[in-house]
N, C-alpha and C positions, 0 to 999 in steps of 0.2 A: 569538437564542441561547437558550438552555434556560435555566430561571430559578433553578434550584436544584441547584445540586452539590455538595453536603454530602460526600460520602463519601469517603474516602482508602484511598490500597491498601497496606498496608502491610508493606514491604520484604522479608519471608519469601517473600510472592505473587508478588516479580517472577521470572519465568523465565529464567534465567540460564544455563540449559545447553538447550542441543538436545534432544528427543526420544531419539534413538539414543546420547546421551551418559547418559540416565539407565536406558538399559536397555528402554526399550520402542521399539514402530517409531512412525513418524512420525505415519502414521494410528490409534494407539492415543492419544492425547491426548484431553482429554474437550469433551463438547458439551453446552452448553447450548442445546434449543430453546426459542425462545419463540412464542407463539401472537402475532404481532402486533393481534387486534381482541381478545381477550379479553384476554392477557396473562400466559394458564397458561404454565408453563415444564413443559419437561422434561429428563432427565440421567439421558445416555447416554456412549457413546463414538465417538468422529469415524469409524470404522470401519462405525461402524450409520446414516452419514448415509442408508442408500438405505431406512431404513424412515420418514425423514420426507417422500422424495421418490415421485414416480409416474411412470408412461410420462406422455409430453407433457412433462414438465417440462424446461426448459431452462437448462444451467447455462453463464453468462458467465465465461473464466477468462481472469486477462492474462496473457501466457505472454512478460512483459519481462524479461528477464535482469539480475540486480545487477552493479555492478560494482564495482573498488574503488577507492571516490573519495577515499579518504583521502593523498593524498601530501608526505610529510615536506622539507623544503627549509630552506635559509639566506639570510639574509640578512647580510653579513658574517659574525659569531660567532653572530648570532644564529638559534636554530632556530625554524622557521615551519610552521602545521601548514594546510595546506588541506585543505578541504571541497569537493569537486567539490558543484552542488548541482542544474544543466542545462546541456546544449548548447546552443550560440548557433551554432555554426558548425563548419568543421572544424578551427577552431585556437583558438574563444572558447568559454572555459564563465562562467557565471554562478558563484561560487562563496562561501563563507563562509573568513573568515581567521581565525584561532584569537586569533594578534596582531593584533588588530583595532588598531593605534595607526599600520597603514599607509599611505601614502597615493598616490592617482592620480600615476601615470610611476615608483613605485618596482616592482624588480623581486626576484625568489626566483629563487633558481638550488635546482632538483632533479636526484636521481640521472639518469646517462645524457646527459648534456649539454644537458641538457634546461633551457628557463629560462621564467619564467611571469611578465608585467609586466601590474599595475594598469592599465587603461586607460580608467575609470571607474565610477559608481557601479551596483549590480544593480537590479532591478525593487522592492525594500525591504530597506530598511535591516536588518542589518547585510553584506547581501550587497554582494560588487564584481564587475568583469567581468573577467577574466585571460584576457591573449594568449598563448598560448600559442608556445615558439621554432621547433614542431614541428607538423603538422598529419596530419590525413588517418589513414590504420592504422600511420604510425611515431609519432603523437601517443598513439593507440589500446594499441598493443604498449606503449610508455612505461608508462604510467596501467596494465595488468594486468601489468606485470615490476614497479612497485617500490609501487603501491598497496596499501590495506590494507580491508579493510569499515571502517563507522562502528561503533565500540564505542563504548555510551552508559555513562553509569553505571553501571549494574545489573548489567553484563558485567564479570566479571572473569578472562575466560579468551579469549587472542586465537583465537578457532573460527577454522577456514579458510573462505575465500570461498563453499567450495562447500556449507555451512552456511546459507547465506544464499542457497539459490536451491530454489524451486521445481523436483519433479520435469518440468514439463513445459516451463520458461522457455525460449527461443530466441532471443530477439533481446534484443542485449543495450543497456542503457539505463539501468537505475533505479539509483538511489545509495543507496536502501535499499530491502530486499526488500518487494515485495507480498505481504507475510506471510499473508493468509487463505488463501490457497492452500497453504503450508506442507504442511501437516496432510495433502493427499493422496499416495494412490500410485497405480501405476499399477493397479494389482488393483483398488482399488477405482474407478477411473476406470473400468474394463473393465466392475465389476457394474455400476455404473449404466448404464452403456451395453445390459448385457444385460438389466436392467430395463426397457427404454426413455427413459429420460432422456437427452435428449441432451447433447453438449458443443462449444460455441462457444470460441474465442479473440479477442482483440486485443489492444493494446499500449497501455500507456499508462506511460510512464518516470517512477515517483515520483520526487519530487523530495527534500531534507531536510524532514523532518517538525519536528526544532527546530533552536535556535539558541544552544544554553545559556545560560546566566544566567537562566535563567524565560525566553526567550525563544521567541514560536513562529511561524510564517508567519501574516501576515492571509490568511485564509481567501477573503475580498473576493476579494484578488490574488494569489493563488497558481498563478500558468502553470505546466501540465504539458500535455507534446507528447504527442498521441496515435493512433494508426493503428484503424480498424475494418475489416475489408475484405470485402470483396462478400457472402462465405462467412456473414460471423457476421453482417450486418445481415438476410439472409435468413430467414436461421432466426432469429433475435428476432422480424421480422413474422408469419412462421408461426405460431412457438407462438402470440402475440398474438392472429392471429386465429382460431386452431384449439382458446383458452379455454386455452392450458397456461400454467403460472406459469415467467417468465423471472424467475431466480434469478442474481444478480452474487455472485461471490466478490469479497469486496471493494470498500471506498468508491471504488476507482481505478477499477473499472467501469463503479460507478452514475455517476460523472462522467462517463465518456464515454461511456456508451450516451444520458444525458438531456442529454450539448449533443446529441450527432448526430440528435434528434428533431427531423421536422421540422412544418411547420404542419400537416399533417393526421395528425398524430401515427404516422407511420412510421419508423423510425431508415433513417438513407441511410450508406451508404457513405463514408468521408469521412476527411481528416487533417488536422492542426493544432495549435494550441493552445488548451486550455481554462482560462478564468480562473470556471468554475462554480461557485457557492457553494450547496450545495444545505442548507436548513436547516428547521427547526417550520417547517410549512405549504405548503414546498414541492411543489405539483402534480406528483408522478413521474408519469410517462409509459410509460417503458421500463422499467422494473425491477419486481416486485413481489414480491420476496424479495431476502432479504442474508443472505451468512455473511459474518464479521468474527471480529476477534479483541477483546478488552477494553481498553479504553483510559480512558484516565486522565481527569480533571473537567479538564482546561486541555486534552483532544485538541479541534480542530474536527471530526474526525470524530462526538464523540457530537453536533453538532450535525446532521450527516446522519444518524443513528441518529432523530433526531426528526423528522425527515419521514415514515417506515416506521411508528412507534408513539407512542402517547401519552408524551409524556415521565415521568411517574406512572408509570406500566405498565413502562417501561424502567429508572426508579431503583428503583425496589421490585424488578426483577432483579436490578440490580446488585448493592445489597443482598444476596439469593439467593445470588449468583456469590461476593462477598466473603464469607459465614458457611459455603458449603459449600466453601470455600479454592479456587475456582478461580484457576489462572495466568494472570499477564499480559505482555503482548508478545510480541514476533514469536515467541519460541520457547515461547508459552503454550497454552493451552486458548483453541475458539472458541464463537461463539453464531451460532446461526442463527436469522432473524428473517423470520417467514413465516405468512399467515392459514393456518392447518391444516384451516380449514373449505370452501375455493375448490373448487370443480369445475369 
């Protein structure tokens, strides 16, 4: 883990409204590049991503759908707030309990006759596993008629779900948005595409990122399911071996393009689960650029941030990022992390 994270963001910087809430479009949010082997930044707008990219370059986008995992329930008088957090099955989610004072065989009665029982404990603590009384698309309908998105702290306006999705998501899964992808439209997906840069998909269903109380998933063990298919593992080896830079929107990518490598460093085709911890000194294979969004000194994502750059070179941005008031979280400003010198 990165040895020094001095820095705090402080409460003005969190982004707490949408883009299209404060008046601008989605892809007018600003961009920090950074030169990953030197460490020059630059500061632009997410709009002008296609003058850090070129033909050949190849950009990974997870196109998972959020959903809304938040569902309100009783327990006698008492109100109970679940966290969907993974699918287990088509009646089990792994999930977080608000009243964590619950325990294995008690159950929650939710809206729609719907009831959800403890049936033991999740893959880490503070998680449990909930059976669901419903399964399959009447389980599904359930969870999007009475759910709600995860609103964390820093939100104090319930946005609607569709807030919280990517223009191009499709398959639906994540319980919190794959936010670096936010920031696009389809215009600008289009110019890159008429610059040459191509664009990949796959899916990979984030899972809850915290667990309140200072609480946050071990990074160790962190299973999140995920699909690559034929399409996007082809064009990863292409660019790869044709010298273009395969660029992941997002930590959810670089996890699952670097499990799907395999020994002769090819990405394959493939679905599953990844328990990937990628961190300082992790050998990338597949990826060799990241846009991300800014994340806070407790995310383990800046510990994949230290795979890609010197951790130095990356806090002395951060810094940057913090003095020229960039915004944080899903509905923030992003950074792009990419050698600008590669051909």
């Amino acid at each position: 883990m990165m040895a020094t994270r001095s820095f705090q963001v402080p409460k003005y910087l969190d982004a707490s409204t949408p883009a299209e809430y404060r008046g601008i479009n989605r892809d007018h949010v600003r961009l920090m590049t950074l030169d990953k082997v030197t460490g020059e930044s630059f500061h632009h707008y997410f709009d002008q991503l296609d003058s850090s990219l070129r033909a050949g370059d190849l950009l990974v986008l997870n196109n998972s759908r959020t959903i809304p995992p938040v569902l309100k329930g009783k327990r006698g008088k008492q109100t109970i707030e679940i966290r969907l957090s993974r699918k287990l099955s088509d009646h089990e989610w792994e999930a977080l309990i608000i009243e964590d004072t619950l325990n294995v065989g008690e159950k929650i009665d939710l809206p729609g006759e719907l009831t959800a029982t403890i049936i033991g404990k999740g893959n880490e603590a503070p998680l449990m596993i909930l059976s669901f009384s419903k399964s399959g698309l009447v389980l599904s309908d359930a969870i999007y008629r009475y759910g709600e998105p995860v609103y964390y702290e820093y939100i104090k306006t319930p946005w609607p779900l569709e807030m919280y999705q990517t223009v191009y998501a499709s398959v639906p899964g994540s319980v919190e948005m794959p936010s670096a992808g936010r920031a696009f439209s389809w215009k600008l997906l289009n110019r890159l595409q008429q610059k040459g840069v191509k664009i990949a998909y796959l899916q990979l269903h984030a899972g809850l990122s915290y667990y309140g109380h200072d609480r946050w998933p071990d990074p160790s063990n962190h299973p999140e399911t995920f699909c690559i298919p034929e399409e996007t593992a082809a064009l990863v080896n292409t660019a790869k071996k044709d010298k273009g830079r395969v660029i992941a929107v997002g930590t959810t990518v670089v996890r699952a393009l670097e499990t799907a490598v395999n020994h002769t460093g090819y990405v394959e085709a493939q679905e599953g689960i990844t328990r990937l911890y990628i961190q300082k000194g992790y050998p990338l294979r597949a990826v060799d650029g990241l846009l991300t969004g800014f994340h806070e000194p407790e995310a383990s994502h800046l510990d994949l941030l230290s795979a890609f750059i010197d951790e130095k070179l990356l806090m002395k941005a951060y810094e940057e990022a913090l003095s020229a008031e960039y915004l944080w979280h899903e509905f923030g400003d992003m950074n792009l992390i990419l050698s600008m010198g590669e051909k």
